[in-house]
C-alpha positions in Angstrom: 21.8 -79.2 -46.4 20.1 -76.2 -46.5 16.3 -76.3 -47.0 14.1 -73.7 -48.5 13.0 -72.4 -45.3 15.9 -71.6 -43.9 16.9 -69.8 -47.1 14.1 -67.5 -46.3 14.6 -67.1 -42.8 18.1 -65.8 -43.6 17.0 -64.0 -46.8 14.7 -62.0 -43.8 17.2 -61.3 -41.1 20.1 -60.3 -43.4 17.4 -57.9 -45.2 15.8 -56.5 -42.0 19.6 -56.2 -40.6 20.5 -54.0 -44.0 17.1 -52.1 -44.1 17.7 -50.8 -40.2 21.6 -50.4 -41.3 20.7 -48.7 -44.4 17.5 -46.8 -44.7 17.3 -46.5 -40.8 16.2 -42.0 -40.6 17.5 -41.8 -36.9 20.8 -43.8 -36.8 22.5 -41.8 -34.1 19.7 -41.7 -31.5 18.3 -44.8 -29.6 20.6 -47.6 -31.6 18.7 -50.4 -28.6 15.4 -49.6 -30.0 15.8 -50.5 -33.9 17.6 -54.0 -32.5 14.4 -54.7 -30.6 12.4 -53.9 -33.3 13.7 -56.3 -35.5 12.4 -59.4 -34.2 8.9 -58.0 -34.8 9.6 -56.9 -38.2 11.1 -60.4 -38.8 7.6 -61.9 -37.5 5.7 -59.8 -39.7 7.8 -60.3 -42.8 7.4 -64.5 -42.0 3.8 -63.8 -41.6 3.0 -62.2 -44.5 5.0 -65.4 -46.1 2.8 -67.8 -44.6 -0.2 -66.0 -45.3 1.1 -66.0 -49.0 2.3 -69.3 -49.4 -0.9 -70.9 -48.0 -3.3 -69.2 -50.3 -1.1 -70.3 -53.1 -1.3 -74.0 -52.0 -5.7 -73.2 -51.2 -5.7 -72.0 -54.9 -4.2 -74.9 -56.2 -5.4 -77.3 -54.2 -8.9 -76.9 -56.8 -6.7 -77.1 -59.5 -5.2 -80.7 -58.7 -7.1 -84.2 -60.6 -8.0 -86.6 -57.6 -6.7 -84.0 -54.8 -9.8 -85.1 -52.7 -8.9 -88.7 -53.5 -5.4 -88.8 -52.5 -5.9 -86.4 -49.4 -8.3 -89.3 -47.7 -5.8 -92.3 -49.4 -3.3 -90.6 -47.2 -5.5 -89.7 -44.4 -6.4 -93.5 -44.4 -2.4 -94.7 -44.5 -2.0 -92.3 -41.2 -4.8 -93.7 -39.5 -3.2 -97.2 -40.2 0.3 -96.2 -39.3 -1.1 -94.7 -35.8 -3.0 -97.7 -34.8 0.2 -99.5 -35.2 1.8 -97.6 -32.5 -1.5 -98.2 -30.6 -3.2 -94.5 -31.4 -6.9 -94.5 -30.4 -9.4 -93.0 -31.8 -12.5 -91.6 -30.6 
């Protein structure tokens, strides 16, 4: 099955593949450059989607009843499940 992030990830390389393809000004001179390039603008591109799509959750994350509550309810079920595989805390 195909999860969200990997919808995006090919939604990025199949757009930075067209966009150097496409709208690329010097397509007959140094063809080995744009394909190195494209890594970095595929690192940018995921990035800027992180940076985006954790100031959504931060903004949100006010906006939720109880968030506090049920962020240390499931800190506390962690903790449990690593001390039953013998996880020590300090």
């Amino acid at each position: 099955m195909i999860t969200r992030g990997k919808v995006i990830v090919l939604i990025f390389i199949l757009s930075t593949i067209l966009w150097i393809y496409k709208f690329d000004k010097y397509k007959k001179s140094n063809a080995l450059m744009k394909w190195i390039l494209i890594p970095l603008y595929l690192v940018s591109a995921l990035g800027l989607y992180a940076v985006i799509s954790i100031s959504i959750s931060l903004y949100n994350f006010n906006n939720i009843p109880n968030g506090h509550e049920q962020l240390l309810k499931e800190l506390h079920n962690v903790k449990k499940e690593l001390q039953k595989r013998n996880f020590t805390f300090d």
